[in-house]
DRENDO-1510 file (C-alpha; in Angstrom, 1 decimal, always signed):
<recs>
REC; n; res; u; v; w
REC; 1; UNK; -8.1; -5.9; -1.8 .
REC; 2; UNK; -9.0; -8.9; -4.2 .
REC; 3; UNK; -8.6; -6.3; -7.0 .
REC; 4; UNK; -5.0; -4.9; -5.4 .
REC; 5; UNK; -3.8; -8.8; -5.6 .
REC; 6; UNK; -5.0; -9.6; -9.2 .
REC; 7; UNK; -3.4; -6.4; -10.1 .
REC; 8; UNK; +0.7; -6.8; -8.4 .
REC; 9; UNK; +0.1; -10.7; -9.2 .
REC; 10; UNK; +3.9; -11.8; -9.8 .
REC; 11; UNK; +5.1; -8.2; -9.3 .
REC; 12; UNK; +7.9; -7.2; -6.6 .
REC; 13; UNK; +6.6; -4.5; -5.2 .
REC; 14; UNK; +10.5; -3.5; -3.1 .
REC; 15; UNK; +11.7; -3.5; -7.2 .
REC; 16; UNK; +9.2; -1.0; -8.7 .
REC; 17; UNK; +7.8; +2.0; -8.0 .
REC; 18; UNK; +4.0; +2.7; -7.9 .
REC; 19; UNK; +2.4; +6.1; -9.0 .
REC; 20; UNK; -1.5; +5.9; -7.9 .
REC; 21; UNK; -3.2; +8.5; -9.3 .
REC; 22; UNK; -6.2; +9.0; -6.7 .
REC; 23; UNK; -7.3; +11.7; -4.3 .
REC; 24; UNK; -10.5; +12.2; -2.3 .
REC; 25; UNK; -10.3; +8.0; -1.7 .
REC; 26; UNK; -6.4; +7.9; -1.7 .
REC; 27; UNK; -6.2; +7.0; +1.7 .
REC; 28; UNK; -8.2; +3.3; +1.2 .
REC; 29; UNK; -5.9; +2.5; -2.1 .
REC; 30; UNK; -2.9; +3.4; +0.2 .
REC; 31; UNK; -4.2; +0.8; +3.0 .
REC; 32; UNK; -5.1; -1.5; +0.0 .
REC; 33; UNK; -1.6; -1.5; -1.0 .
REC; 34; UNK; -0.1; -2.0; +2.2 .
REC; 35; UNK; -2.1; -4.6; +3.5 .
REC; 36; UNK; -0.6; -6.5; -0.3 .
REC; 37; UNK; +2.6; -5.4; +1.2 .
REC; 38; UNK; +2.3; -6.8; +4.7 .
REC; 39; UNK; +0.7; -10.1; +3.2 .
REC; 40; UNK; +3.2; -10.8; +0.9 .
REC; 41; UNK; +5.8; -10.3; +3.2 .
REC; 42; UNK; +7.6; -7.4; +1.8 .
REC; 43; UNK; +9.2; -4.6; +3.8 .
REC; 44; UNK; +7.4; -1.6; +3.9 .
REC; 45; UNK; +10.1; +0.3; +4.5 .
REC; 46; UNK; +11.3; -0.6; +1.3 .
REC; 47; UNK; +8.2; +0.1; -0.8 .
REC; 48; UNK; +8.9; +3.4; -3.2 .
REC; 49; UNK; +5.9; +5.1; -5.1 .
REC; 50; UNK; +3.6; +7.9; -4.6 .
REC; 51; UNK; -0.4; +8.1; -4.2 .
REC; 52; UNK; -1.9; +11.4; -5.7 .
REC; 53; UNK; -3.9; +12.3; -2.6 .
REC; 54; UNK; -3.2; +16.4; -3.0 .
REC; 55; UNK; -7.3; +16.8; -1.8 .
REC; 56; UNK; -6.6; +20.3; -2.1 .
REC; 57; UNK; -6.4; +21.3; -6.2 .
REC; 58; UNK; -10.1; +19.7; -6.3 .
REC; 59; UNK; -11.7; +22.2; -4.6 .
REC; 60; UNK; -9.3; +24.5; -6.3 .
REC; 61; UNK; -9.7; +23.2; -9.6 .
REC; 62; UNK; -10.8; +19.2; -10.7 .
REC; 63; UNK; -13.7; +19.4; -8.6 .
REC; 64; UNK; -13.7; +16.0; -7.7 .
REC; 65; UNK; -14.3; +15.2; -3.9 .
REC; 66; UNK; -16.5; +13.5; -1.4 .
REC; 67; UNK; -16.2; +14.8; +1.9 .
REC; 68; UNK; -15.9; +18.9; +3.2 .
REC; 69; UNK; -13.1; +20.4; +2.6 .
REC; 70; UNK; -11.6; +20.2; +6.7 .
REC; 71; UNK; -12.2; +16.5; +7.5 .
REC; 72; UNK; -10.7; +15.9; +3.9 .
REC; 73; UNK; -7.5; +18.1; +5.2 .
REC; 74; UNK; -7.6; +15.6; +8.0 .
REC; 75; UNK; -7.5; +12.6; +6.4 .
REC; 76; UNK; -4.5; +14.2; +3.9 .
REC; 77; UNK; -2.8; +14.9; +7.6 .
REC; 78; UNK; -3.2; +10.8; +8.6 .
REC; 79; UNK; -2.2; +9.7; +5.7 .
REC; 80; UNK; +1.1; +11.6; +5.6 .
REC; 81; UNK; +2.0; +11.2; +9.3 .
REC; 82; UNK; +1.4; +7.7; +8.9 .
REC; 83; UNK; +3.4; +7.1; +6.0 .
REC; 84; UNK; +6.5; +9.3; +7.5 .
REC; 85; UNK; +6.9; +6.9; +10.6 .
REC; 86; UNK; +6.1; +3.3; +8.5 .
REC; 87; UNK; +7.1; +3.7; +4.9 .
REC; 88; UNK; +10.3; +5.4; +4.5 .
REC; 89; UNK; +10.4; +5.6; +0.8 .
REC; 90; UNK; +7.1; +6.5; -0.2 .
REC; 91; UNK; +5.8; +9.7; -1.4 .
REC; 92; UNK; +2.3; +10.1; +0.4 .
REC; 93; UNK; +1.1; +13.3; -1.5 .
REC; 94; UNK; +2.3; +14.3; -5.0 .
REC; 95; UNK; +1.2; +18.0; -4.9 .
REC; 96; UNK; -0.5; +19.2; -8.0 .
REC; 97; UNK; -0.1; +22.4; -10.1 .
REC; 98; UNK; -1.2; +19.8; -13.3 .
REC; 99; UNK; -4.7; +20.5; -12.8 .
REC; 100; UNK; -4.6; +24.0; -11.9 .
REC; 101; UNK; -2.7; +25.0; -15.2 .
REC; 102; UNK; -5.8; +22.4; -17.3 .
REC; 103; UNK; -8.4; +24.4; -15.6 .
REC; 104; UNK; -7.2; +27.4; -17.3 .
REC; 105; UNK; -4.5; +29.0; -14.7 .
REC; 106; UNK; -1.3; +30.8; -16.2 .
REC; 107; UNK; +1.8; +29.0; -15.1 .
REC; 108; UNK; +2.6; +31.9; -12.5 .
REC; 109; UNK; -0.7; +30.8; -10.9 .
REC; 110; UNK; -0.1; +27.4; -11.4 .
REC; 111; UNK; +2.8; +27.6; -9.4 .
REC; 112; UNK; +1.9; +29.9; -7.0 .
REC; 113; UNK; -1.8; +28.2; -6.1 .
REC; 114; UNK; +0.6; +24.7; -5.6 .
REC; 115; UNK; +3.2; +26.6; -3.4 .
REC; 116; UNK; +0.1; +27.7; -1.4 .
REC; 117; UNK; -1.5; +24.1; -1.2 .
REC; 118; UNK; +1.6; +23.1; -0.1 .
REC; 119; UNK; +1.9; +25.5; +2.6 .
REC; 120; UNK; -1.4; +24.2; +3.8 .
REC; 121; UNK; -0.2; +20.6; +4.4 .
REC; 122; UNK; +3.0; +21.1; +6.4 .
REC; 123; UNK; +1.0; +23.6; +8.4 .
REC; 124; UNK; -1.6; +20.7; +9.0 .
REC; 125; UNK; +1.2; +18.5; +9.9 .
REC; 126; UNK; +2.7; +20.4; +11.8 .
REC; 127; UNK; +0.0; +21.2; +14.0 .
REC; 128; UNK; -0.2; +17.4; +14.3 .
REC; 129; UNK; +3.4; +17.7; +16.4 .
REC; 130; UNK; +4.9; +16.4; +13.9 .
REC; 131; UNK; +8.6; +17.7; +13.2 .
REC; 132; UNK; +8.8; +19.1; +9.3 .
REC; 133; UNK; +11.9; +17.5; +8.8 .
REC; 134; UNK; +10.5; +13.8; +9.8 .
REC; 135; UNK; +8.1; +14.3; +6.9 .
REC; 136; UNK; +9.1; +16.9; +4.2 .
REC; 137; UNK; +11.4; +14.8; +2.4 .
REC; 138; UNK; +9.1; +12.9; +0.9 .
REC; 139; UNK; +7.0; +15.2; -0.2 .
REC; 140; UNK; +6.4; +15.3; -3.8 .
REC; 141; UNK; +4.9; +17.6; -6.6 .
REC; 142; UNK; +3.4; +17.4; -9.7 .
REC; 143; UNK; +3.4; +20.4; -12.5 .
REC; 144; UNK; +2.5; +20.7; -16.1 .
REC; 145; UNK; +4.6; +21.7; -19.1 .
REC; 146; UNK; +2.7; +24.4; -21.5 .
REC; 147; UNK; +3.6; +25.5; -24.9 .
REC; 148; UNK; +5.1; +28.6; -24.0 .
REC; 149; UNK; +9.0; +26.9; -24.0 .
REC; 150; UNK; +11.2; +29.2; -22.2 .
REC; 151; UNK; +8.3; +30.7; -19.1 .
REC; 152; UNK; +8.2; +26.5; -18.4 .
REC; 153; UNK; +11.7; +26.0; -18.2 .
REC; 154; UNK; +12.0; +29.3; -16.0 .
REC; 155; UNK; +8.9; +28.1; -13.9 .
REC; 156; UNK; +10.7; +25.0; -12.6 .
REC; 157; UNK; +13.8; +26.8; -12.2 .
REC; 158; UNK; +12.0; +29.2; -9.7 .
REC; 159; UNK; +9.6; +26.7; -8.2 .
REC; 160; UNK; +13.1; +25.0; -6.9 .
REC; 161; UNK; +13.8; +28.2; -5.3 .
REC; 162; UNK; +10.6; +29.1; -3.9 .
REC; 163; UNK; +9.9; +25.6; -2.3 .
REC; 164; UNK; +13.7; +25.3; -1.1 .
REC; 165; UNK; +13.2; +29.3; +0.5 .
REC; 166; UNK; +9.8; +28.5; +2.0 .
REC; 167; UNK; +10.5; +25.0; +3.9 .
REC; 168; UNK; +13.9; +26.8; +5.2 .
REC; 169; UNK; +12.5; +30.2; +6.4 .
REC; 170; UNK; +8.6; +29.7; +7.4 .
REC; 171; UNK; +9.3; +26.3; +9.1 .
REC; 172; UNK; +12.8; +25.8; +10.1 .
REC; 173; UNK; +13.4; +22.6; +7.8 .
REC; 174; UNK; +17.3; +22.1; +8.8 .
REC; 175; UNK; +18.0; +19.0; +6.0 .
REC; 176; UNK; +18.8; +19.5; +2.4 .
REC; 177; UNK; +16.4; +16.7; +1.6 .
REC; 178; UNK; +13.4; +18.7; +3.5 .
REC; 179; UNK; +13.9; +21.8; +1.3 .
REC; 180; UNK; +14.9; +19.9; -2.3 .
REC; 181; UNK; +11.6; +20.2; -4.8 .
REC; 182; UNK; +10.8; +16.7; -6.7 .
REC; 183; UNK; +8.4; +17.0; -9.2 .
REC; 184; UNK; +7.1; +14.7; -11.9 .
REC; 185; UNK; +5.8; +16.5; -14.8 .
REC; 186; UNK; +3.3; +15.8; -17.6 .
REC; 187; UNK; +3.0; +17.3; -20.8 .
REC; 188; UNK; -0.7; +19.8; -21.1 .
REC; 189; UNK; -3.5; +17.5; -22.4 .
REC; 190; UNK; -5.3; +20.8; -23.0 .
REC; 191; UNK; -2.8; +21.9; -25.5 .
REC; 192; UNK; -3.7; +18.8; -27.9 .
REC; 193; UNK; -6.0; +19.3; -31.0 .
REC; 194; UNK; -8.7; +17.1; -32.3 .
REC; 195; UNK; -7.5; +18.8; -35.5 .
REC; 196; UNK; -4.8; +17.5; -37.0 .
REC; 197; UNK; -3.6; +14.9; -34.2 .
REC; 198; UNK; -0.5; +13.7; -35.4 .
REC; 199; UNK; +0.9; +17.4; -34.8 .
REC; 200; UNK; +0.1; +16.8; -31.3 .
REC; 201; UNK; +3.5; +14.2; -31.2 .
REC; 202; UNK; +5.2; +17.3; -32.1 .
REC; 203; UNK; +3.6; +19.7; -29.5 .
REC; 204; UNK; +4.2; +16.7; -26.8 .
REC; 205; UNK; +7.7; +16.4; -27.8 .
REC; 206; UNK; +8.9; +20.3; -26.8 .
REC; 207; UNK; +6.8; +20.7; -23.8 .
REC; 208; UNK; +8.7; +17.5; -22.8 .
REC; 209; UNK; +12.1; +18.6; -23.3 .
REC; 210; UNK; +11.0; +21.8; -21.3 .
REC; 211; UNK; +10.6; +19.7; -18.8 .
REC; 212; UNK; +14.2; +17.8; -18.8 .
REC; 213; UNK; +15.5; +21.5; -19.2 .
REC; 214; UNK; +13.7; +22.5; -16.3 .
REC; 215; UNK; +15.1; +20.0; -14.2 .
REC; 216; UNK; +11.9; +17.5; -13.8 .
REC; 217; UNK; +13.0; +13.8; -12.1 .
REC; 218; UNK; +10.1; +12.6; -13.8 .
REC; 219; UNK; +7.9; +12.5; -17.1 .
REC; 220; UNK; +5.1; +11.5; -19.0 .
REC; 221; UNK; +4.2; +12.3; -22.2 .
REC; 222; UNK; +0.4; +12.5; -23.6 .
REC; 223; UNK; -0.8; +10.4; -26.4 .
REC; 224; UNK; -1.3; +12.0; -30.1 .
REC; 225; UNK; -4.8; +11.1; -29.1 .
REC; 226; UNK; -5.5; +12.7; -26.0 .
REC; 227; UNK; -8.3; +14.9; -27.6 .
REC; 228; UNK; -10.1; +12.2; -28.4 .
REC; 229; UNK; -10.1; +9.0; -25.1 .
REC; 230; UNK; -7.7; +7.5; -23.8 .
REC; 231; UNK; -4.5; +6.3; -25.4 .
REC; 232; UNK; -4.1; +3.6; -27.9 .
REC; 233; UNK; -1.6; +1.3; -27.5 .
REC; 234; UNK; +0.1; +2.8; -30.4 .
REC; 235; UNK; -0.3; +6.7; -28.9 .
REC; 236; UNK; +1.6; +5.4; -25.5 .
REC; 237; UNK; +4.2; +3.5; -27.7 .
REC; 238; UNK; +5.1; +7.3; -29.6 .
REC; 239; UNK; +4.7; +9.2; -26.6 .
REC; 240; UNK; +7.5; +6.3; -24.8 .
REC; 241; UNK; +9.7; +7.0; -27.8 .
REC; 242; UNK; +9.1; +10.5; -27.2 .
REC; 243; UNK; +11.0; +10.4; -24.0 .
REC; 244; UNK; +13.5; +7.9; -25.1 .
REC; 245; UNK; +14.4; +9.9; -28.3 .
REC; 246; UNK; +14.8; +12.8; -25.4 .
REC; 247; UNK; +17.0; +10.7; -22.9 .
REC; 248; UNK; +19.1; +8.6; -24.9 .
REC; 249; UNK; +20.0; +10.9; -28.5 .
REC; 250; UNK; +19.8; +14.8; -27.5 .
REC; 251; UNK; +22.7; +13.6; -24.9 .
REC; 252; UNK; +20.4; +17.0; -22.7 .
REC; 253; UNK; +20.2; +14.8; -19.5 .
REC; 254; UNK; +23.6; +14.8; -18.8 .
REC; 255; UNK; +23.6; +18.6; -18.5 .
REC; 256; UNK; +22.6; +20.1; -14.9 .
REC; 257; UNK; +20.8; +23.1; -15.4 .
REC; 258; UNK; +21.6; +23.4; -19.0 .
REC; 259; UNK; +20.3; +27.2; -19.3 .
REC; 260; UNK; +21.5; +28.6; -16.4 .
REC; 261; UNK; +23.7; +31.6; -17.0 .
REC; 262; UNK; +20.8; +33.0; -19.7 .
REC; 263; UNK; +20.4; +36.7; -19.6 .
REC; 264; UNK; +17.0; +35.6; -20.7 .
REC; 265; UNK; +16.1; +32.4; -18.2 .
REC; 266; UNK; +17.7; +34.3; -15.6 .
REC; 267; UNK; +15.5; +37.5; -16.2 .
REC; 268; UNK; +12.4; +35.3; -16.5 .
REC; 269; UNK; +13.2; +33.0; -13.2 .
REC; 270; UNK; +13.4; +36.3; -11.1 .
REC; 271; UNK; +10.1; +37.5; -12.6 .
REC; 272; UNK; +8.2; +34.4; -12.1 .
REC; 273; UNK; +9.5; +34.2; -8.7 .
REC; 274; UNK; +8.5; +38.0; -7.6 .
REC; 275; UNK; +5.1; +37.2; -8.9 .
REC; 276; UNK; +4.7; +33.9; -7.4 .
REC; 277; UNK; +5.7; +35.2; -3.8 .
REC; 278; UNK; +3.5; +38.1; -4.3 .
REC; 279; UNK; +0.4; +36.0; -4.9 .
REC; 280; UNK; +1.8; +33.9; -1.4 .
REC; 281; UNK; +1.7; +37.0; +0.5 .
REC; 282; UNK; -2.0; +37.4; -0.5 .
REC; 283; UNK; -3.1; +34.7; +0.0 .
REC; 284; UNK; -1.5; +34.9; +4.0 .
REC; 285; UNK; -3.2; +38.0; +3.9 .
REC; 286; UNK; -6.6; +35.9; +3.2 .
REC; 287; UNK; -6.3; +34.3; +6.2 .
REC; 288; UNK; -4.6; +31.1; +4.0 .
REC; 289; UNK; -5.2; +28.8; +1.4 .
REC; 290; UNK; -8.1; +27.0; +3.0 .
REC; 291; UNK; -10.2; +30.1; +3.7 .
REC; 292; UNK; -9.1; +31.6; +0.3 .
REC; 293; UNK; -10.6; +28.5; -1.1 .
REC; 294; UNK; -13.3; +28.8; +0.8 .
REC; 295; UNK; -13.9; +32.4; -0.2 .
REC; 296; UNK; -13.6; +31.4; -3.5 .
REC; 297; UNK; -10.1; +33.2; -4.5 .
REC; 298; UNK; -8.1; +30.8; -6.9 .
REC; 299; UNK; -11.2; +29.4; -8.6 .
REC; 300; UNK; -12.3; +33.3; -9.2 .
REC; 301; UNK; -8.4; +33.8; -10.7 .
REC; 302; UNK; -8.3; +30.2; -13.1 .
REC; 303; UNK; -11.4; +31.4; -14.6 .
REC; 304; UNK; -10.8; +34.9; -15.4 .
REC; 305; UNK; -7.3; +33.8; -17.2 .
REC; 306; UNK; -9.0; +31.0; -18.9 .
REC; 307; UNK; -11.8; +32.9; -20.4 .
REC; 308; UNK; -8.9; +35.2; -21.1 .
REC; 309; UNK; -6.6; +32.4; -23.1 .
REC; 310; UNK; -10.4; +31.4; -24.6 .
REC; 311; UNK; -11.1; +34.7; -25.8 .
REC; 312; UNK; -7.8; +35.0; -27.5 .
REC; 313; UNK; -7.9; +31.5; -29.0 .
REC; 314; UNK; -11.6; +32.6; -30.5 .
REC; 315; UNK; -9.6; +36.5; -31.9 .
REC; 316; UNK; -6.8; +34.3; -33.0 .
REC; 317; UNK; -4.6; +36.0; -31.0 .
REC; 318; UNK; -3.2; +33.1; -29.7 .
REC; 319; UNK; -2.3; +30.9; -32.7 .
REC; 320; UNK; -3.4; +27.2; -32.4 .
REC; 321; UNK; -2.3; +25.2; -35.8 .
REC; 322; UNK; -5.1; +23.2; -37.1 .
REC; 323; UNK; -7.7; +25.3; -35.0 .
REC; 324; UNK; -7.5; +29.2; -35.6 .
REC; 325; UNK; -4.1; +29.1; -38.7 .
REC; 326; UNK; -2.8; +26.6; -41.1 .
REC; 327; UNK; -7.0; +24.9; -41.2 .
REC; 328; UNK; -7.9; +22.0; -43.0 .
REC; 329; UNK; -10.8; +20.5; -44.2 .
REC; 330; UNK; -11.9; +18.1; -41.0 .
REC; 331; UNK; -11.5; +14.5; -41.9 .
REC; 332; UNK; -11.5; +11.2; -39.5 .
REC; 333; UNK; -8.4; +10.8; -37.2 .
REC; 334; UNK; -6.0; +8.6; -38.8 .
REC; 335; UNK; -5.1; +6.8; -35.6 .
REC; 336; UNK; -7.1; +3.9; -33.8 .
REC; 337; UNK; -9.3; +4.6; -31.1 .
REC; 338; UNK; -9.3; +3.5; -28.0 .
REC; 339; UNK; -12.6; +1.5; -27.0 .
REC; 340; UNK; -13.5; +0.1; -23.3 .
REC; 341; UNK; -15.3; -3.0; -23.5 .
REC; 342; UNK; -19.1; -2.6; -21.3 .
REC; 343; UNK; -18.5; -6.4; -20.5 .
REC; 344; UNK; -15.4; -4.4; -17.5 .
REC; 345; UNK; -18.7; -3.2; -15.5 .
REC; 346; UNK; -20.8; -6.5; -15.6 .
REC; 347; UNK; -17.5; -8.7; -14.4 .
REC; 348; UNK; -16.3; -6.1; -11.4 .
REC; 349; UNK; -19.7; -6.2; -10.5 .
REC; 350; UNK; -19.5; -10.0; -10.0 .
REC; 351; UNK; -16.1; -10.1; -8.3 .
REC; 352; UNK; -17.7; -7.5; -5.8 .
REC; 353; UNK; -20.4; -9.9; -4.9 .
REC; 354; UNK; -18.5; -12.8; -4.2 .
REC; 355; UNK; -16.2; -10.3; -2.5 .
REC; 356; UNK; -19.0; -9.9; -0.3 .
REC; 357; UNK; -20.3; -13.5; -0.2 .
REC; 358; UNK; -16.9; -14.6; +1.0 .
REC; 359; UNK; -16.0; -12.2; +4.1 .
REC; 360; UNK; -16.8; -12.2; +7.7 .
REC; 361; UNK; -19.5; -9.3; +7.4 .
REC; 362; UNK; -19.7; -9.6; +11.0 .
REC; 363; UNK; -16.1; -8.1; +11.2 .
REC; 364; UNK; -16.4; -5.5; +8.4 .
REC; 365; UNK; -19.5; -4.2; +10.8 .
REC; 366; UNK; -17.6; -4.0; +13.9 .
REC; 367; UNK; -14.8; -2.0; +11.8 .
REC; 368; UNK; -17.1; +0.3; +10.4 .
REC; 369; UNK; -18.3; +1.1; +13.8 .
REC; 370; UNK; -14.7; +1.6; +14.9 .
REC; 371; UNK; -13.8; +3.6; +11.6 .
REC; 372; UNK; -16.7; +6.0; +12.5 .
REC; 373; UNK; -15.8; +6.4; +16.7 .
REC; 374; UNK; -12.4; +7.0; +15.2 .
REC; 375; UNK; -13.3; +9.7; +13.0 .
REC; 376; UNK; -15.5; +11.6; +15.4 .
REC; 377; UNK; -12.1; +11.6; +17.5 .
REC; 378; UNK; -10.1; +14.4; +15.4 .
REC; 379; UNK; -6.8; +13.6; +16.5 .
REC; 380; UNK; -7.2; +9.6; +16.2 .
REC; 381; UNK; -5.3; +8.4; +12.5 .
REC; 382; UNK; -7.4; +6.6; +10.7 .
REC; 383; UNK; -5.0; +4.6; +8.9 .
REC; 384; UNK; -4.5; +1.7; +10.8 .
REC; 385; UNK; -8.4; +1.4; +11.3 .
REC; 386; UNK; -8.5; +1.8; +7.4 .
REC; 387; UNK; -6.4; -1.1; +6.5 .
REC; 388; UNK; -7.8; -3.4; +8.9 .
REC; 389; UNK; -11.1; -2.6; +6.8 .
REC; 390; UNK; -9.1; -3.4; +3.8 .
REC; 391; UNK; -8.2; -6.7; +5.1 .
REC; 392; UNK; -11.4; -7.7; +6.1 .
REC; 393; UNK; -12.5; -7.0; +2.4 .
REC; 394; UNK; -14.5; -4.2; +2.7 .
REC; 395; UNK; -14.5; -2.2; -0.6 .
REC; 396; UNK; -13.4; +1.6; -1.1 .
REC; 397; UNK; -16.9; +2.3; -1.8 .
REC; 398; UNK; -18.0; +1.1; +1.1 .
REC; 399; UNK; -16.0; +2.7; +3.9 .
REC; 400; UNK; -16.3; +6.0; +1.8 .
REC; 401; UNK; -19.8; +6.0; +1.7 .
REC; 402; UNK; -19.6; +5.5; +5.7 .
REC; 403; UNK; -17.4; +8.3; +6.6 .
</recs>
């Protein structure tokens, strides 16, 4: 939590919004964040942001997680219950077709394996008695935009209809906000080139205004030298402009659905729809999305299609500039570097100690042993046992490696 304060020192956290991007832990940031809240003073209910948390795509794709795949489903169910009845603006999950598309998926799967993640959390939460409408309004998502201009635009256009057709018809969501899609979208890091980096402003640039077209609420834009580490400040600084250029010259954002009407969008919306709900209906057929993960189906599908795009990368088949057409003798980036300083690792290590020096150990340990009563007990939330942790200083390492 000492980490949390130094981090929102002087900031209003009821005038900004927070985007934590987190997922097998997400749950301990959340707490960590609320207990700020609650000690500062602020109202909860006026906290906006969203945490990650969307547990699922790792198994699917990142392959980043702790804990089985079930008790991690039940921890995604807490958290979201949780924050439906105490923090009215916040988005709990922020469910992610980003990684799915990185890992090598075409954008019909990418939407299609998201729809189905999704489809597993209301289920879960619903199971939990909890009404859909209470808590599908703030649900959020998170795609990608690829290169391919005009299949991206068409993929948000149908992921609208599909969400909006799904939380109406399989659960009975009666409010406009419980079936309205919000997605933040990112530009594809795996499009960017080591070769020739400063086309990568230009790549970054389209796939963002697919996005806008498309009807994304929210954007980011990779750095020129994403192929390399992580931004520079001067990268983020292009990449800001990028957007800027976007929302305040092209005059696009004050058209809704500018390309709506297009023999061609139109044709392409339907298309990617039909496939999308047919890759839906096998999956029910599966049993669902957790046994088809289970089984193995969507990591079996992203790697076929991205030894496919590999293969006709390699062929040239698939034209890459700088990489397989228009090559140039390989010279040294002409862009700074971003370096992280070793000293980061020595100092958090100190702060941890004294963390640890500091607290009432003898409170952490009767937490712990409540945390772990709490989750043998499958219907008990583990949020408010979680914060209380957080409060008493106990780190995120700590109460992870305990669960």
């Amino acid at each position: 939590l000492d980490d949390m304060e130094a981090l929102f020192a002087d900031i209003d956290l009821e005038r900004i919004s927070v985007s934590m991007t987190i997922n097998p832990t997400a749950w301990i940031l959340l707490a960590m964040y609320v207990a700020l809240a609650e000690s500062r003073g602020f109202d909860l209910n006026r906290l906006s942001g969203t945490v990650q948390a969307d547990i699922l795509k790792e198994y699917v794709a990142q392959k980043e997680w702790i804990f089985p795949i079930r008790p991690s489903m039940r921890i995604m169910r807490d958290m979201i219950v949780w924050s439906a009845r105490n923090l009215a603006r916040y988005n709990p999950i922020n469910i992610s077709g980003y990684h799915i598309s990185e890992a090598g998926a075409t954008s019909v799967q990418e939407l299609a394996f998201t729809m189905a993640n999704a489809i597993a959390y209301v289920e879960e939460v619903t199971r939990a008695g909890v009404p859909v409408d209470e808590f599908a309004p703030r649900l959020a998502f998170y795609f990608v935009a690829q290169a391919d201009f005009f299949e991206e635009v068409a993929k948000f256009r149908a992921a609208r209809r599909i969400y909006a057709r799904l939380m109406k018809e399989r659960f009975g969501a009666t409010r406009a906000e419980s079936m309205r899609l919000r997605f933040h979208c990112q530009t594809a890091a795996a499009t960017l080139t080591k070769a020739q980096p400063l086309n990568n402003i230009i790549r970054t640039a389209l796939q963002a205004l697919s996005a806008v077209l498309g009807g994304a609420q929210s954007l980011h834009t990779n750095g020129m030298d994403e192929a390399y580490a992580i931004p520079s400040e001067e990268a983020m600084k292009i990449a800001l402009r990028t957007q800027q250029i976007i929302a305040m010259e092209t005059n696009v954002t004050s058209v809704v659905d500018p390309l709506g009407g297009s023999y061609y969008l139109e044709a392409l919306t339907n298309r990617v729809e039909v496939e999308v709900m047919a890759i839906l209906a096998k999956v029910d057929g599966m049993g669902g999305t957790i046994k088809a993960i289970e089984e193995g189906f969507f990591q079996r599908e992203i790697a076929d299609s991205a030894y496919d795009f590999a293969r006709r990368k390699a062929a040239g088949e698939q034209p890459v500039i700088g990489v397989n057409v228009m090559v140039e003798p390989s010279e040294p980036p002409p862009i700074p570097i971003h370096k992280v300083d070793p000293a980061v690792e020595a100092r958090q290590i100190r702060r941890l100690t004294e963390v640890r020096r500091r607290r009432d150990q003898g409170l952490v340990d009767r937490l712990m042993d409540r945390l772990e009563r709490e989750a043998r007990e499958p219907a008990t939330n583990l949020m408010p046992v979680t914060i209380e942790l957080v409060k008493a200083r106990a780190s995120l390492g700590e109460i992870a490696a305990r669960l």
